[in-house]
N, C-alpha and C positions, 0 to 999 in steps of 0.2 A: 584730605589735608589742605588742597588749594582750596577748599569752599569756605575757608572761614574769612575772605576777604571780604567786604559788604561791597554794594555796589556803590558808593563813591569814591572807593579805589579806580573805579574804571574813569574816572573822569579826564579828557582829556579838550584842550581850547576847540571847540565848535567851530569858532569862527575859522579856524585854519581850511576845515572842511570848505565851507564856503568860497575861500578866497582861491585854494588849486586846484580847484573842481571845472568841470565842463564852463565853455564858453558860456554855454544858454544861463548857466547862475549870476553873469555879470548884471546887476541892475540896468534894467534900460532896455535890453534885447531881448528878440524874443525865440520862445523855445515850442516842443511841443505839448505845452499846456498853458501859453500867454503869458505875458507880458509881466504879470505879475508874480510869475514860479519866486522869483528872488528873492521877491520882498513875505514869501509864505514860509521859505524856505528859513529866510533869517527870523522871523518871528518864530518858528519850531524851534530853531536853535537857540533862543532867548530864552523861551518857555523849558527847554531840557537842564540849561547853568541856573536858573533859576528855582528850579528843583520840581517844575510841575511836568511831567513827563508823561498824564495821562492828557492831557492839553494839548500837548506837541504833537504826541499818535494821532489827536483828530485832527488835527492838521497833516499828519505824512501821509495815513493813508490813504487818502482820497486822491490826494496828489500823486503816489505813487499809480495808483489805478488808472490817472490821465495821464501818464507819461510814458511813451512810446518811444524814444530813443535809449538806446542802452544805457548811454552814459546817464542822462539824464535821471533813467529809474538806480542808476546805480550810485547816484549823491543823494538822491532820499535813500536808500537803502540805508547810507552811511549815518546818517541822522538818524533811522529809526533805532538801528543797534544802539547809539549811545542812549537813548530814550528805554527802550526796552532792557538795557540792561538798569537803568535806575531802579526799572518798576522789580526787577530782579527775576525777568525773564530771560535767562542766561541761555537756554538752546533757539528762541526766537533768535536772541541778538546778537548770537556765531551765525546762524543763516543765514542774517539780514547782513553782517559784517565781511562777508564770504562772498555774497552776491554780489557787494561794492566793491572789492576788490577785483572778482573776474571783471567787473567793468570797466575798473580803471585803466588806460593806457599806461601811465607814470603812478601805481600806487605811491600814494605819500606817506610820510614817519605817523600822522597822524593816524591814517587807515591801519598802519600795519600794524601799531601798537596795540589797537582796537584788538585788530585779528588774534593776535598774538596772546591779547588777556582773555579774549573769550573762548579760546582752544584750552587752553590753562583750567580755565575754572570750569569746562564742560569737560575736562576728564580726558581732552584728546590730545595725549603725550606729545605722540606721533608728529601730530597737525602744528602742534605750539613748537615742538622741536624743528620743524623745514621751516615754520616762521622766522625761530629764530634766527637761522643760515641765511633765510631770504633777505634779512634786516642786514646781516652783517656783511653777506656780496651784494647786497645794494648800495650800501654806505655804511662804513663801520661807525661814525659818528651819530647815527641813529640808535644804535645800539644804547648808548647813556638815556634815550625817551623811554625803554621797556623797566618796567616793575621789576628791579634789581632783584626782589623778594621772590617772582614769578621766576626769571630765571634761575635761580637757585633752588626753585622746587623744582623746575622739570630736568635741571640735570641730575639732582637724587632720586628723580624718576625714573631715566631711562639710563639708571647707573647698572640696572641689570641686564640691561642688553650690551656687552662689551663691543661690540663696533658703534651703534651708536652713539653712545656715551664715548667713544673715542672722537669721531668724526664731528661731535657737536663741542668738546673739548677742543676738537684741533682749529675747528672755527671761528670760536668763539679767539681763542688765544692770537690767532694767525690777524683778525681784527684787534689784535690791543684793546679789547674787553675790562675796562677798569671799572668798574661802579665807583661811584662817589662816595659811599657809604664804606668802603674797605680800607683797611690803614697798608701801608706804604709796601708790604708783605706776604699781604694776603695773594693778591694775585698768583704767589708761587705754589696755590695750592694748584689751581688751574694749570700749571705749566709743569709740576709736577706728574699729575695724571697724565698730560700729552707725551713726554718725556719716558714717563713707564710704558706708554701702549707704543711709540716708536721703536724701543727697545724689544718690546714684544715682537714687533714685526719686523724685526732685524734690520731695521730703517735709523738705529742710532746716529749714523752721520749728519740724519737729518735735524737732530735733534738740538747741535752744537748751537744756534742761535739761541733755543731755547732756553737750555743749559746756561749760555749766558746772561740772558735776564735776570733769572735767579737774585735774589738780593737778601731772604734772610739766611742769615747761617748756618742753622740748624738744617734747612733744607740743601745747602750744598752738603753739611757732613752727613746727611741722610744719603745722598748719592754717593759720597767716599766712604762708605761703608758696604754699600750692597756690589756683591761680585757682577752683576747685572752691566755694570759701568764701569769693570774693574782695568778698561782700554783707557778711560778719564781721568784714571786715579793721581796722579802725576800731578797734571794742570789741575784738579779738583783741589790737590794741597798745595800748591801756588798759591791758588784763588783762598785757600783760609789764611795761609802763614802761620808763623809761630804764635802757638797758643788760641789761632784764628783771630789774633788780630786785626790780621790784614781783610779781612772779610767781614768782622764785627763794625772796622769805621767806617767800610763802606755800606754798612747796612744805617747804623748811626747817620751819617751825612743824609742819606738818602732821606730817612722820615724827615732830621730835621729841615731838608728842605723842603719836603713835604709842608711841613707846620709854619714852615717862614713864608707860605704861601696862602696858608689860610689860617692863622693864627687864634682864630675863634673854634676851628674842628676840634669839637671833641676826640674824634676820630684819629684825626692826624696828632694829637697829642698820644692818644690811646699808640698810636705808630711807634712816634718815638720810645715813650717809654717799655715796649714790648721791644724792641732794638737794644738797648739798653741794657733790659733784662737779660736777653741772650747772650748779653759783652759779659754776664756776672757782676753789673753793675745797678744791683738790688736796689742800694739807696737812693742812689737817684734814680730810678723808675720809679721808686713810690713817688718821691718828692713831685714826681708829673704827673701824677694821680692824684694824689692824694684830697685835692679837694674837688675831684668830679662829684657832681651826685651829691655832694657831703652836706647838705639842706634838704626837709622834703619839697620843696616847691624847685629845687634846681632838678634832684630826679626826678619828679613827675613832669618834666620836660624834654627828658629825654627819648628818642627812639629807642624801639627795642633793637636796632643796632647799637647802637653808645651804649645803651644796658648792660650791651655784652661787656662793655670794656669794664663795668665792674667786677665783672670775674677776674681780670686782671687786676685790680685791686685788691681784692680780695686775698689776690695768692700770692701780693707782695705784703701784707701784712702777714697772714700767717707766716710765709718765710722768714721774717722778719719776726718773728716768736711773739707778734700780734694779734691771738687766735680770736680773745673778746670782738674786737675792733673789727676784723676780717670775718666773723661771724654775722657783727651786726649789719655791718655790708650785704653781706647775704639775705638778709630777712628781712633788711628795708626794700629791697628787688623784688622778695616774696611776696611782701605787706600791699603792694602795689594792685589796684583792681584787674582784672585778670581779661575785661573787656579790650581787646585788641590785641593782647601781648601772651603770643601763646607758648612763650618761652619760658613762661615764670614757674611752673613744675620743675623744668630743666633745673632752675637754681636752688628750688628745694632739694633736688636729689644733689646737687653740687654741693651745701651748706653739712645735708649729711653727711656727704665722703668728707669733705673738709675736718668736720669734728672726729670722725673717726680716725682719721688719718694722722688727728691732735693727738689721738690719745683718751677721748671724753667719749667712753663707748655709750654710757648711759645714754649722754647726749645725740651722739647718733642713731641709737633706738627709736628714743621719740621722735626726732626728723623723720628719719626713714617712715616712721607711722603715721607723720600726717604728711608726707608727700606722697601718701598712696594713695591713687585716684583709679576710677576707672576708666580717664582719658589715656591712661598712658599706655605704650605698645610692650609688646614683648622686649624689646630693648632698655625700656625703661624699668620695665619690672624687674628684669634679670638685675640692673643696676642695682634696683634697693636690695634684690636679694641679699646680692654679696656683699652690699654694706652692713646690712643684720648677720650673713653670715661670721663675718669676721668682728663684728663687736662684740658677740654673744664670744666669738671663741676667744678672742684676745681677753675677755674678763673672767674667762675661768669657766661659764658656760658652756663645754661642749659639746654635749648631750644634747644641749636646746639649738646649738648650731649645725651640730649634724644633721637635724630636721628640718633647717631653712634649707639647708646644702642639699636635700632632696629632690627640691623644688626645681631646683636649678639641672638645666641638661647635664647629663652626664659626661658628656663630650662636646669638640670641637662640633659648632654649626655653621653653616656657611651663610646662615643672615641673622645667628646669636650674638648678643655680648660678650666675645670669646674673653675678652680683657676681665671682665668681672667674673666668668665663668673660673679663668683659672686664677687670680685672685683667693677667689671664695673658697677655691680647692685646697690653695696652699696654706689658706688656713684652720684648714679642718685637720690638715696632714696628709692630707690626701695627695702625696708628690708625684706617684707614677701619673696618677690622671691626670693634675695641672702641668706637667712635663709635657702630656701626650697632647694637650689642649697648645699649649705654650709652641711645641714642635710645628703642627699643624699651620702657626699663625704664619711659623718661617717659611712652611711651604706653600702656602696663598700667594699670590704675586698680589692680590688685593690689601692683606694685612703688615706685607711681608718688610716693610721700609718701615712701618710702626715700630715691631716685634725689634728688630733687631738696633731703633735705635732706643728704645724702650733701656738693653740688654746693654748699652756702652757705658763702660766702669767709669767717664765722670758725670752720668747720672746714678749709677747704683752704688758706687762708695762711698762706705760712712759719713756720716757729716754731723758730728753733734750740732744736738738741737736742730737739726732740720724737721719739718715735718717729714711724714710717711717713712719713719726711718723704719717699721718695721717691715712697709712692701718692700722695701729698697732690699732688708736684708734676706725678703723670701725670693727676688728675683735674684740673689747673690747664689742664696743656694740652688736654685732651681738651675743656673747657667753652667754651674760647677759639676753638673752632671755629667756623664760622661753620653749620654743619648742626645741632650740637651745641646752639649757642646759641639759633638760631632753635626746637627743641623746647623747652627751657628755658623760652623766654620765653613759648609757647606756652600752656604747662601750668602757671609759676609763677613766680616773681620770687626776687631778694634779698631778705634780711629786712633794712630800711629799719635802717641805723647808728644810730638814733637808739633802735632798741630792741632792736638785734643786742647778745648777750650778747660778753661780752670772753672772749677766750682766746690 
């Protein structure tokens, strides 16, 4: 997953190396390999920005072979990784990176960043996850130099180890961990999982700062929902007010000062109007959408972070009975060369559910058929399944859908598409299984703030002309169960009308 970075991701300014590096690199002084180590050392690092990196090695390593102070071998060290990792010698240039850093007395953001990418792309969780920690009790303001993209893989990495992934969450959070790259909200996914694992360890108390950050809405009524936190529930509807007003302006306020700070962010627009949307104020979040992206020379400038926020585009048109437009949204992301942007399957299979979800099962037939790849994971494939499952059944098809629904696990799996699993059930008829898949997700502490905010009646209640109005009314019946119900009430409640947001 991390290897499809190229190696001029790893690029970081040379010259920094040079400048807080050992005494002996100052021009002028001398070290042990004379007088001119300095002026060899900056000529390698000219030759590496420059992009000749087989040029530079001849230069490091002979130098490296005459230099007899630690520190000293451990500034050419530092150079030869970024050189080595150009040539796309990635386990050379973690050992060459590794060596520089035991050398350093004061590692610098430059070194560690180094470290840090080349533990990443060599596969070593572990080693890039203590990096991380290490960056973030050194100076959390370092934190903003690492590859926002890297850290985001290795915490879906070591998402299966539940202490680490707790302790590298609590780190990361406990430094005010913002990327640049996330809108005004996202953050609270991060503060969320810390929140869940202190809970777990009956360390709630601890939590209350965190709990207070919180800023989108959804994610406080995710907490006033689950008995987990059913000591908060009080201050938790305070903090919404009636209708969750009082929680939607202050989510509102928050991007747009976000966006009154950088006024050109795609991102921090993407904020606002995702704020917006959770007030039930559809129209104007399109209206702050609506011309992102909307030329192909403006998309094709965009990161495939901002990309994402076409999906939020996308699903303010559909809800906005837009489905053409919100399609074509979709397929201009797809259209897109596939060189660097390894998200764009994702949008295929998102452009499928979309049209099925319309209504247009034909249409989601053929999606589903050409976003089938053999890149994609068991997660992805489950996806398309129960997209074909239920378009074949929803048009009358069920015979031909009972045979996708094969495919798919039988039951609840604890690294399956439970979502699409029991989806795909519910529309075969198959209720006892999708119940028993659905139950399962309540009892995960991993799925279990999904599941149950999935399940609050003002997102499953009719709504003409909404999309997905018919998952909406299989999760209506599927809650109505009395198996169903009884986890439900087990593990969490309704959000009391009185501070349930309108939709």
């Amino acid at each position: 997953m991390m290897q499809r970075f190229k190696p001029v991701f790893l690029l970081a300014p040379l010259a920094a190396l040079l400048i807080a590096a050992a005494p002996s690199a100052i021009p002028g002084t001398m070290s042990s390999t004379g007088p001119d180590r300095a002026d060899r050392l900056a000529q390698a690092a000219a030759l590496v920005d420059a992009g000749k990196p087989a040029e530079a090695l001849a230069i490091l390593d002979p130098l490296l072979e005459q230099s007899d102070l630690p520190a000293d071998k451990g500034q050419v060290e530092g150079l030869r990784s970024f050189a080595l990792a150009r040539t796309g010698k990635f386990a050379e240039a973690r050992a060459a990176i590794e060596r520089a850093v035991d050398a350093a007395l004061n590692p610098t953001p430059v070194l560690l960043r180094q470290l840090f990418v080349m533990r990443a792309l060599t596969g070593d969780v572990n080693g890039a996850a203590q990096t991380l920690q290490l960056v973030a009790e050194s100076n959390p303001k370092w934190l903003a130099e690492l590859p926002s993209e890297l850290i985001v893989d290795i915490q879906r990495s070591v998402a299966g180890d539940d202490q680490r992934s707790f302790d590298l969450a609590y780190t990361l959070v406990a430094a005010g961990h913002a990327p640049p790259d996330e809108t005004v909200g996202d953050g609270d996914g991060l503060r969320l999982q810390v929140i869940a694992g202190l809970a777990k360890r009956d360390r709630l108390e601890d939590a209350a700062p965190i709990i207070a950050a919180l800023i989108n809405t959804a994610n406080i009524a995710r907490l006033a929902v689950d008995r987990r936190y059913q000591s908060l529930w009080p201050a938790l509807e305070a903090r919404l007010g009636p209708g969750a007003d009082t929680a939607d302006a202050a989510f509102i306020a928050a991007a747009e000062k976000r966006l009154a700070a950088n006024p050109q962010s795609v991102i921090a627009r993407a904020g606002v109007a995702e704020a917006l949307n959770i007030a039930s104020k559809e129209p104007e979040a399109l209206a702050r959408m609506i011309d992102v992206g909307a030329t192909p020379d403006a998309l094709a400038r965009l990161s495939n972070r901002e990309l994402w926020t076409l999906n939020l585009k996308a699903a303010l048109l559909a809800e906005a009975g837009r489905t053409d437009e919100a399609l074509a949204v979709m397929d201009a992301v797809a259209a897109l060369p596939a060189e660097g942007r390894p998200s764009l399957l994702t949008f295929r299979i998102l452009a499928a559910d979309m049209a099925e979800e319309s209504g247009r099962h034909a249409d989601a037939l053929a999606r589903a058929a050409a976003a089938d790849s053999a890149d994609l994971n068991d997660f992805g494939k489950q996806a398309l399944a129960g997209i074909r499952v239920c378009a074949l059944a929803r048009s009358g098809k069920l015979a031909d859908a009972q045979k996708v629904a094969a495919t798919l696990p039988a039951s609840w799996s604890k690294e399956g598409n439970n979502r699409a699993v029991q989806t795909a059930l519910a529309c075969v008829g198959r209720l006892d299984a999708a119940a028993a898949v659905l139950i399962k997700r309540l009892e995960d502490e991993s799925s279990r703030d999904d599941a149950l905010f999935e399940l609050q009646p003002f997102l499953i209640n009719d709504r003409p002309n909404a999309p997905d109005r018919a998952t909406k009314a299989a999760l209506r019946t599927l809650k109505a169960r009395p198996d169903v119900k009884a986890a439900f009430l087990k593990y969490g409640r309704d959000l009391p009308a009185a501070v349930s947001p309108p939709r």
